[in-house]
PDB file of N, CA, C, O and CB in Angstrom:
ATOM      1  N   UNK A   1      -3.163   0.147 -24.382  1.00  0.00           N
ATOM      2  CA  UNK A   1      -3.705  -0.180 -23.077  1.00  0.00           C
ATOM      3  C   UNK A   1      -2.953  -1.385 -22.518  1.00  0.00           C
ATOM      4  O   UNK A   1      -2.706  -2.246 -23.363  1.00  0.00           O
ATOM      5  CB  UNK A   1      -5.230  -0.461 -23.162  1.00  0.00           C
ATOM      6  N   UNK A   2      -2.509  -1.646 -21.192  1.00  0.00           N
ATOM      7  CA  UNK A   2      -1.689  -2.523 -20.808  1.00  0.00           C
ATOM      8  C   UNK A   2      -2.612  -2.906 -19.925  1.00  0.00           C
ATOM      9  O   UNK A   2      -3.407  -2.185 -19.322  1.00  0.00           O
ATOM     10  CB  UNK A   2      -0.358  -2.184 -20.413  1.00  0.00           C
ATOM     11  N   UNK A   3      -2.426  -4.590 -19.837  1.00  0.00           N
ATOM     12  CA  UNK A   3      -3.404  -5.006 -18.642  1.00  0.00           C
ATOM     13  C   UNK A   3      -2.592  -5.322 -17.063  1.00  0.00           C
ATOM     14  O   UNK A   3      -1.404  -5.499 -16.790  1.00  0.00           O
ATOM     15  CB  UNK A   3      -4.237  -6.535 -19.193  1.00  0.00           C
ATOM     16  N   UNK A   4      -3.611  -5.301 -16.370  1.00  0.00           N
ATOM     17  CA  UNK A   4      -2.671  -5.839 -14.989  1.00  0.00           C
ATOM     18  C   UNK A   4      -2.134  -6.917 -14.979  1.00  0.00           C
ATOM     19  O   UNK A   4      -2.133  -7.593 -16.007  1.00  0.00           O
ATOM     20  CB  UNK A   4      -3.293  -5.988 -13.789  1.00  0.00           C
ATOM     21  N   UNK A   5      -1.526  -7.373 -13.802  1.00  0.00           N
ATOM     22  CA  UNK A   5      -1.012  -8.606 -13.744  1.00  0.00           C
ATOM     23  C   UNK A   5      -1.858  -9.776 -12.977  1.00  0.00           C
ATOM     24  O   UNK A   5      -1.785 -10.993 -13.144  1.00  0.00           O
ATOM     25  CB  UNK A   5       0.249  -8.415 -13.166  1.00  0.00           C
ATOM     26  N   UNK A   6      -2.918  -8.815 -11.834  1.00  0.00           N
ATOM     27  CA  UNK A   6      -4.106  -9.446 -10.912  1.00  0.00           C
ATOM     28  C   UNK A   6      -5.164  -8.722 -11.505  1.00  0.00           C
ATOM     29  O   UNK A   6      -5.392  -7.518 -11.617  1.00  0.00           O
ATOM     30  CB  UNK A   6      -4.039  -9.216  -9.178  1.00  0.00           C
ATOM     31  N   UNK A   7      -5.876  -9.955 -11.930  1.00  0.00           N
ATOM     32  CA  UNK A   7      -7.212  -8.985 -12.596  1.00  0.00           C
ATOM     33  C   UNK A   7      -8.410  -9.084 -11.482  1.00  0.00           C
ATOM     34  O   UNK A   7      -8.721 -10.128 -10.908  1.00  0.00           O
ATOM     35  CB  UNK A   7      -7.915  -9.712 -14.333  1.00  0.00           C
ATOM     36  N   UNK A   8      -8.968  -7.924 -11.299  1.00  0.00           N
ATOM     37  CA  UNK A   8     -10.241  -8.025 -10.544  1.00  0.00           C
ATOM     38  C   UNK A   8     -11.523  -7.952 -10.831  1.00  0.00           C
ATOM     39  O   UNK A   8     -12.456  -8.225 -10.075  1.00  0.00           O
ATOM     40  CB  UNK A   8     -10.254  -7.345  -9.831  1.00  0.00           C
ATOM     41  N   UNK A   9     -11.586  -7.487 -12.204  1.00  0.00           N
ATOM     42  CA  UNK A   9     -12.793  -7.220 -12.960  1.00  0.00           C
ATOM     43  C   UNK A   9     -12.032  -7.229 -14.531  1.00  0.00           C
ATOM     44  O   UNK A   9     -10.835  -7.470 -14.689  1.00  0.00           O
ATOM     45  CB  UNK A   9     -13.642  -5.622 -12.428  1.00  0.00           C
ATOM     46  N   UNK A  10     -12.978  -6.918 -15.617  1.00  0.00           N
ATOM     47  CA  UNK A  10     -12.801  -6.928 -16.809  1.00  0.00           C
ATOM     48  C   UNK A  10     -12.009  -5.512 -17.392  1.00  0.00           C
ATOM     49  O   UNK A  10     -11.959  -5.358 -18.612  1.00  0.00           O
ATOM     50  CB  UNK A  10     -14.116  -7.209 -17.321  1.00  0.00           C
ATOM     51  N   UNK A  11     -11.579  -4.792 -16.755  1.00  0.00           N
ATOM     52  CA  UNK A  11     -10.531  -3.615 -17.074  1.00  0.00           C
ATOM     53  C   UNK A  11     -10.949  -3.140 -18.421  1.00  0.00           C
ATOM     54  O   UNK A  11     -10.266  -2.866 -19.408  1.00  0.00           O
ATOM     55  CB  UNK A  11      -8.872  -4.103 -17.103  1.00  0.00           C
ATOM     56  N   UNK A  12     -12.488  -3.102 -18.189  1.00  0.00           N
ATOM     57  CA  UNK A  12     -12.974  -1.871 -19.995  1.00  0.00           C
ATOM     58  C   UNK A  12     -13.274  -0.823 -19.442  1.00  0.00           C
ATOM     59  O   UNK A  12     -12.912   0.143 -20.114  1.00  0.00           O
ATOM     60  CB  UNK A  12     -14.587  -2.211 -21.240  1.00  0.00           C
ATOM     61  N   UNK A  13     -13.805  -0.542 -18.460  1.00  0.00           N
ATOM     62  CA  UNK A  13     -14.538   1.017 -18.331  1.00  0.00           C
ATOM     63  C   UNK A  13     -14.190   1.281 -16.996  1.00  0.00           C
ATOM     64  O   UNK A  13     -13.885   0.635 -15.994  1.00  0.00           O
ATOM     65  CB  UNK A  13     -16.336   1.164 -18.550  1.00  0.00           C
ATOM     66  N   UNK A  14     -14.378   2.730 -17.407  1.00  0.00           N
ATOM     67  CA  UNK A  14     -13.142   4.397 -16.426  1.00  0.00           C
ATOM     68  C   UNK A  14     -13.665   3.407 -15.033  1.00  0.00           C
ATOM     69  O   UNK A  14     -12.840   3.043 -14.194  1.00  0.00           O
ATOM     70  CB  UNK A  14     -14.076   7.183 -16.416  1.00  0.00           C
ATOM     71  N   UNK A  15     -15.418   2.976 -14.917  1.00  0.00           N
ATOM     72  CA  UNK A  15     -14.910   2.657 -13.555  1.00  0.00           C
ATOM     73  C   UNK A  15     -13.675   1.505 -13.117  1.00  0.00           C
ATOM     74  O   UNK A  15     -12.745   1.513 -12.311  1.00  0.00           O
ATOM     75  CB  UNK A  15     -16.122   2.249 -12.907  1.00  0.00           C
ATOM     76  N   UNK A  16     -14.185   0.584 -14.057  1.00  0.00           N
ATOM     77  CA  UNK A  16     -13.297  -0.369 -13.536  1.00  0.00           C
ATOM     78  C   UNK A  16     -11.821  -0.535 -13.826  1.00  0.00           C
ATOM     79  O   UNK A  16     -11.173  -1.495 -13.410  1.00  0.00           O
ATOM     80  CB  UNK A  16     -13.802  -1.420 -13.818  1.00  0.00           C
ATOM     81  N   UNK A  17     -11.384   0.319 -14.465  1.00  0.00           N
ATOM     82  CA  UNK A  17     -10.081   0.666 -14.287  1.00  0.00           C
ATOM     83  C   UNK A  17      -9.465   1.660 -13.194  1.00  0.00           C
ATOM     84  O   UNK A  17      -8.263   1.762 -12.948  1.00  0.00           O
ATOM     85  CB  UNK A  17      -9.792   1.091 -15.406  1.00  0.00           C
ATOM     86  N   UNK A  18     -10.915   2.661 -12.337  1.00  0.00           N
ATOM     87  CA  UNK A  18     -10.848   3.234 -11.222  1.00  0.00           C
ATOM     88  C   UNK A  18     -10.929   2.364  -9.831  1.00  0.00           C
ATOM     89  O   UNK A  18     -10.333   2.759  -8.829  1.00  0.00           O
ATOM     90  CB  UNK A  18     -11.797   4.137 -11.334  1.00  0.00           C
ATOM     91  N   UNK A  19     -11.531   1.422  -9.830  1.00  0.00           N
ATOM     92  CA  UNK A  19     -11.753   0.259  -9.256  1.00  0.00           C
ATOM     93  C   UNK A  19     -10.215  -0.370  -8.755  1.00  0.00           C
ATOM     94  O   UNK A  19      -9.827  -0.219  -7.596  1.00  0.00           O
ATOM     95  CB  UNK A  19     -12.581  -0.641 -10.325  1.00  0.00           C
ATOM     96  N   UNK A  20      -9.442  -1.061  -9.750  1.00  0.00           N
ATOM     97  CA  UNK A  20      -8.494  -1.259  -9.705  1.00  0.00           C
ATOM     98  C   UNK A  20      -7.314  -0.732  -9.034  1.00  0.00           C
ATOM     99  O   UNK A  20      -6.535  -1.359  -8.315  1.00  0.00           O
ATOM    100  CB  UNK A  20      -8.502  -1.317 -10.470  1.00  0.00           C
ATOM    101  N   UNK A  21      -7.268   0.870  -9.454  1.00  0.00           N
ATOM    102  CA  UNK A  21      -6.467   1.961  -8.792  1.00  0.00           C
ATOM    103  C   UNK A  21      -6.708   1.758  -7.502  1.00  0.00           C
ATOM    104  O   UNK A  21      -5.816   1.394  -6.735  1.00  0.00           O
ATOM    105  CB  UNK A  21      -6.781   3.385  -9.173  1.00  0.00           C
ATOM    106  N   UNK A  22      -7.633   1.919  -7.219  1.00  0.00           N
ATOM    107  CA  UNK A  22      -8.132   1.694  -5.577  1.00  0.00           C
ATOM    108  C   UNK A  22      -7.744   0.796  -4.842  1.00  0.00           C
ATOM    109  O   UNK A  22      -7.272   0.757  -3.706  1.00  0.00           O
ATOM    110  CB  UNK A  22      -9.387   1.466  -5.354  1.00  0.00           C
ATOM    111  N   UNK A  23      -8.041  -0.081  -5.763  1.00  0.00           N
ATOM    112  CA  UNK A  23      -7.583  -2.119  -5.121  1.00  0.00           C
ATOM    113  C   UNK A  23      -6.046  -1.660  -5.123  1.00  0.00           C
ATOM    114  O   UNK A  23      -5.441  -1.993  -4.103  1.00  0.00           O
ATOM    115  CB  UNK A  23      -7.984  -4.099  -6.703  1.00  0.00           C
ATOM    116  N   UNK A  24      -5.333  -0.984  -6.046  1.00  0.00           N
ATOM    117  CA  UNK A  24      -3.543  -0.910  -5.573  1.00  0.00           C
ATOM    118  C   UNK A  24      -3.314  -0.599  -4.386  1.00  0.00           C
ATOM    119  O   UNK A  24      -2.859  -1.202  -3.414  1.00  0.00           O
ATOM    120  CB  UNK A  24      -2.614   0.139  -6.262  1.00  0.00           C
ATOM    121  N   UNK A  25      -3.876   0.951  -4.675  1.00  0.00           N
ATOM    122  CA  UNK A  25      -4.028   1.579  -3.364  1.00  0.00           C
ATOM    123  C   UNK A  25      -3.932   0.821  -1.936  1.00  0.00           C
ATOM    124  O   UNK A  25      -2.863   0.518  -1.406  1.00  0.00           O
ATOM    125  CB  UNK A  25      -5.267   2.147  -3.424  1.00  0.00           C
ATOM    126  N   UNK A  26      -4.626   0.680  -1.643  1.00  0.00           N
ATOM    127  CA  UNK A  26      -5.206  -0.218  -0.704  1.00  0.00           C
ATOM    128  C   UNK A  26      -4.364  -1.297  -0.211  1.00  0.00           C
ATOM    129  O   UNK A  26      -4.009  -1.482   0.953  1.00  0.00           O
ATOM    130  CB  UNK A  26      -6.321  -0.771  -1.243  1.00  0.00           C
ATOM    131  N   UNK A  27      -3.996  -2.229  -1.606  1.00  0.00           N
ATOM    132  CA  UNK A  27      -2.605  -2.730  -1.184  1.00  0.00           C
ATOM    133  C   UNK A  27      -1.285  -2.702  -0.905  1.00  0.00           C
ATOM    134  O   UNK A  27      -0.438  -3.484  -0.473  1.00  0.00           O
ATOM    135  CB  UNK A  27      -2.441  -3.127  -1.502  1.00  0.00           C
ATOM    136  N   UNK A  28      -1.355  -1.410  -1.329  1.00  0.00           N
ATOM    137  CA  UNK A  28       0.034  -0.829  -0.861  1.00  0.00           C
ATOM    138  C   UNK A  28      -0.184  -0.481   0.352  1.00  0.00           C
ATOM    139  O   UNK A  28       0.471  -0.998   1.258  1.00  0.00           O
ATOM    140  CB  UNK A  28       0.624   0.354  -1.607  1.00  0.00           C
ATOM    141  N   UNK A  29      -0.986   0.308   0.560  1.00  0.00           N
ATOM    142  CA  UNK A  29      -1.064   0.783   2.380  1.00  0.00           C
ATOM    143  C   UNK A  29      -1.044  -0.527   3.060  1.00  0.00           C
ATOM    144  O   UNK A  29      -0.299  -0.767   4.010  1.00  0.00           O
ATOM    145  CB  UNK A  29      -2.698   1.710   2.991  1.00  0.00           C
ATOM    146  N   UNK A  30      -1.910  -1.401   2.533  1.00  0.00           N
ATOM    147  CA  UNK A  30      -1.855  -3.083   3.507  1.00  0.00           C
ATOM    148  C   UNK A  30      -0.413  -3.493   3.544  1.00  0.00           C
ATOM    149  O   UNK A  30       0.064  -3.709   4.658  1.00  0.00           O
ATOM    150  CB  UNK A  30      -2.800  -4.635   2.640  1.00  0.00           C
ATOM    151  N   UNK A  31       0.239  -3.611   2.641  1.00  0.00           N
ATOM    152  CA  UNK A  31       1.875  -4.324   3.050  1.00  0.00           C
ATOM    153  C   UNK A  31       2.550  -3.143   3.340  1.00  0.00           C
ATOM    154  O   UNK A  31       3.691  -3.434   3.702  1.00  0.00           O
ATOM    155  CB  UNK A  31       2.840  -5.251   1.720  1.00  0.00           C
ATOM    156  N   UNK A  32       2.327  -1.730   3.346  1.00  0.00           N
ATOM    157  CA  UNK A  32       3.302  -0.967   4.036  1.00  0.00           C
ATOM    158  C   UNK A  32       2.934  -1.029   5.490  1.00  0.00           C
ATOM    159  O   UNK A  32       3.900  -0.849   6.232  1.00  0.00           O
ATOM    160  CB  UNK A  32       3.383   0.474   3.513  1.00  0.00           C
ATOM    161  N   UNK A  33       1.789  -1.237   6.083  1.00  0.00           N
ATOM    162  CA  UNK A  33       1.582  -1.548   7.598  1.00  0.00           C
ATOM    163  C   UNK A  33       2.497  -2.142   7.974  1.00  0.00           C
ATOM    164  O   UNK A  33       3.392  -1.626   8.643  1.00  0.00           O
ATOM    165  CB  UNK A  33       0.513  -2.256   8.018  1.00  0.00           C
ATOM    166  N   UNK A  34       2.468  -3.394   7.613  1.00  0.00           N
ATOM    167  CA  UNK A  34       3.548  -3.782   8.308  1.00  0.00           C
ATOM    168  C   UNK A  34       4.911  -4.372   7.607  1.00  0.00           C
ATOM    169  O   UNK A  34       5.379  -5.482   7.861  1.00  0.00           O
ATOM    170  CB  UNK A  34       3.027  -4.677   9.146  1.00  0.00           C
ATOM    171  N   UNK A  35       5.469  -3.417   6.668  1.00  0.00           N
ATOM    172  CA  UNK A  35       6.620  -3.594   5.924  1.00  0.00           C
ATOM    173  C   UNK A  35       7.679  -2.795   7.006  1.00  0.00           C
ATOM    174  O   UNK A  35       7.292  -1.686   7.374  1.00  0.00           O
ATOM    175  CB  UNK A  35       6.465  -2.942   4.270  1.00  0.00           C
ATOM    176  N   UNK A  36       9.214  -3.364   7.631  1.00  0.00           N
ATOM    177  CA  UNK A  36      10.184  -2.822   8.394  1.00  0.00           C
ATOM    178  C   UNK A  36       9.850  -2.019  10.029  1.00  0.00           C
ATOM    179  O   UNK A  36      10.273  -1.016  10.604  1.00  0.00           O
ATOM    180  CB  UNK A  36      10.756  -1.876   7.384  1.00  0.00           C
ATOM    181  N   UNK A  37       8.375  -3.639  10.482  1.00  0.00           N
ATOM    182  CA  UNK A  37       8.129  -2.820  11.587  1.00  0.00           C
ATOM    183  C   UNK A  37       9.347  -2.707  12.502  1.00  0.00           C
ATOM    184  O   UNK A  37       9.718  -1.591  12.864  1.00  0.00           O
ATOM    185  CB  UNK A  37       6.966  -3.331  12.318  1.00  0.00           C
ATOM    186  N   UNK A  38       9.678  -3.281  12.704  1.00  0.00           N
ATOM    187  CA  UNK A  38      11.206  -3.187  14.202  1.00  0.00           C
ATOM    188  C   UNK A  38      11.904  -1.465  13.360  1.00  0.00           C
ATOM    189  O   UNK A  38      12.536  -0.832  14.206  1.00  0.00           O
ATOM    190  CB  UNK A  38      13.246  -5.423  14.014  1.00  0.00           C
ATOM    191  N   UNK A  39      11.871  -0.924  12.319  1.00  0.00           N
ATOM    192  CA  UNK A  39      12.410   0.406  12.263  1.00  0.00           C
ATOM    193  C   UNK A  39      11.337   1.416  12.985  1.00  0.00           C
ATOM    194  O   UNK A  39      11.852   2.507  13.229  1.00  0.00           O
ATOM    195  CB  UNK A  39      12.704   0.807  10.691  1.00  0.00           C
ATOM    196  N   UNK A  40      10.394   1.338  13.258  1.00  0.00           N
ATOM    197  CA  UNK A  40       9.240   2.008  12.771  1.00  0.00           C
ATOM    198  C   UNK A  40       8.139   1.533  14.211  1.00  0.00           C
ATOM    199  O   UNK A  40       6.924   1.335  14.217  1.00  0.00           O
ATOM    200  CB  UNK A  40       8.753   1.367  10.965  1.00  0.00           C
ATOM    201  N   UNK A  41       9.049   1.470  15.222  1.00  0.00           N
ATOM    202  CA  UNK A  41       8.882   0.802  16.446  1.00  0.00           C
ATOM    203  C   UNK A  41       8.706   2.153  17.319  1.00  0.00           C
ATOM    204  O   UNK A  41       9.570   2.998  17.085  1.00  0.00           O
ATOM    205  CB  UNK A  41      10.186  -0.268  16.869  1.00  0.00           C
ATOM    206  N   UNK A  42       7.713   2.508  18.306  1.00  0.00           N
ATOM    207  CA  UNK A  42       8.146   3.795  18.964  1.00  0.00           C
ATOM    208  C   UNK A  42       9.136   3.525  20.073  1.00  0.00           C
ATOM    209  O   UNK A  42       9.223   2.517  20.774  1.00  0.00           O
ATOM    210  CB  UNK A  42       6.922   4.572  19.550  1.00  0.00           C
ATOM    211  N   UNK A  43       9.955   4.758  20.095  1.00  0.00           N
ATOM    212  CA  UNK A  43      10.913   4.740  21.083  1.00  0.00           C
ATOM    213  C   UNK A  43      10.480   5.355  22.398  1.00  0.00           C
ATOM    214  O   UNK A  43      10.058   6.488  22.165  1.00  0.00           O
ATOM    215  CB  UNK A  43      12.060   5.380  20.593  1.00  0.00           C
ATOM    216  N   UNK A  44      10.422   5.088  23.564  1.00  0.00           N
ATOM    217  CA  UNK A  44       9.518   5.080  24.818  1.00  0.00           C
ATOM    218  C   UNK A  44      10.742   6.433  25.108  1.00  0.00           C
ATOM    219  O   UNK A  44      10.488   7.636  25.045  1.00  0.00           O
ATOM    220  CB  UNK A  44       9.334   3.296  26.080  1.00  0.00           C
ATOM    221  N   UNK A  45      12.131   5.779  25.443  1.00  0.00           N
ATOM    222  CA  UNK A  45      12.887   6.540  26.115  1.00  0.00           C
ATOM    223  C   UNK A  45      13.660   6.968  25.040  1.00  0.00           C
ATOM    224  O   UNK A  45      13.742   6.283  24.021  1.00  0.00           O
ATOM    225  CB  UNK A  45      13.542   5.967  27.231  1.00  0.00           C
ATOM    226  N   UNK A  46      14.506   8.537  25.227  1.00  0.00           N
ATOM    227  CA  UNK A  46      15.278   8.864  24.213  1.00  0.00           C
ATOM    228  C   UNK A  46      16.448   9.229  25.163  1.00  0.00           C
ATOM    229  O   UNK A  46      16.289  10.060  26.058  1.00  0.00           O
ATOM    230  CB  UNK A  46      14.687   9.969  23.182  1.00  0.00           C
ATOM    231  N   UNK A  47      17.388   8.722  24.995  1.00  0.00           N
ATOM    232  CA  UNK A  47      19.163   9.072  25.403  1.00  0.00           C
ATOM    233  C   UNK A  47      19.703  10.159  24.841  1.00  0.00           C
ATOM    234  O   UNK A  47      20.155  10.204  23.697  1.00  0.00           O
ATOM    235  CB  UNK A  47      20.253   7.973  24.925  1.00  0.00           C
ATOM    236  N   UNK A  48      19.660  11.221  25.777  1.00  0.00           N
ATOM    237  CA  UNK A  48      20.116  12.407  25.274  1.00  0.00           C
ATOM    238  C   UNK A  48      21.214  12.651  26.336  1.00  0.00           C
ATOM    239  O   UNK A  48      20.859  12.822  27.502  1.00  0.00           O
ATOM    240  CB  UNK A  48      18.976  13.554  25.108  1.00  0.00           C
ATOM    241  N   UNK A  49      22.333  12.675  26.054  1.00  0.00           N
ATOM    242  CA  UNK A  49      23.387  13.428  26.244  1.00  0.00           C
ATOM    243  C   UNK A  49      23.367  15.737  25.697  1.00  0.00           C
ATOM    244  O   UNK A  49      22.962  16.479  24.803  1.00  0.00           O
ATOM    245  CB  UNK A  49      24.491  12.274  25.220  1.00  0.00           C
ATOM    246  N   UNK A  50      24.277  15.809  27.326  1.00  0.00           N
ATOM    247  CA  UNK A  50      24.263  17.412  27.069  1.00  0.00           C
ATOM    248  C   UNK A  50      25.168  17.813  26.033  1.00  0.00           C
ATOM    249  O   UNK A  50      25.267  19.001  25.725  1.00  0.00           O
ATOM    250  CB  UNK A  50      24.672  18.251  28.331  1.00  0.00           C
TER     251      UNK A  50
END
């Protein structure tokens, strides 16, 4: 069994090792919000040549 590196609870039982998963989760979607916004910018107008 390997422990985390941020503990949020005591990491013994399915929940709270489900718990955890979640808490990743979660943080990954939080810093991918706004990870490389200027790529990821909408483009209003598109330059299309015929």
């Amino acid at each position: 069994m390997t422990f985390p590196l941020l503990k949020i609870n005591q990491y013994r039982s399915d929940s709270e090792i489900s718990e955890k998963k979640g808490f990743v989760s979660f943080t990954k979607g939080l810093f991918g919000t706004f990870r490389n916004l200027t790529a990821h910018v909408a483009n209003v107008e598109w330059n299309m040549s015929e």
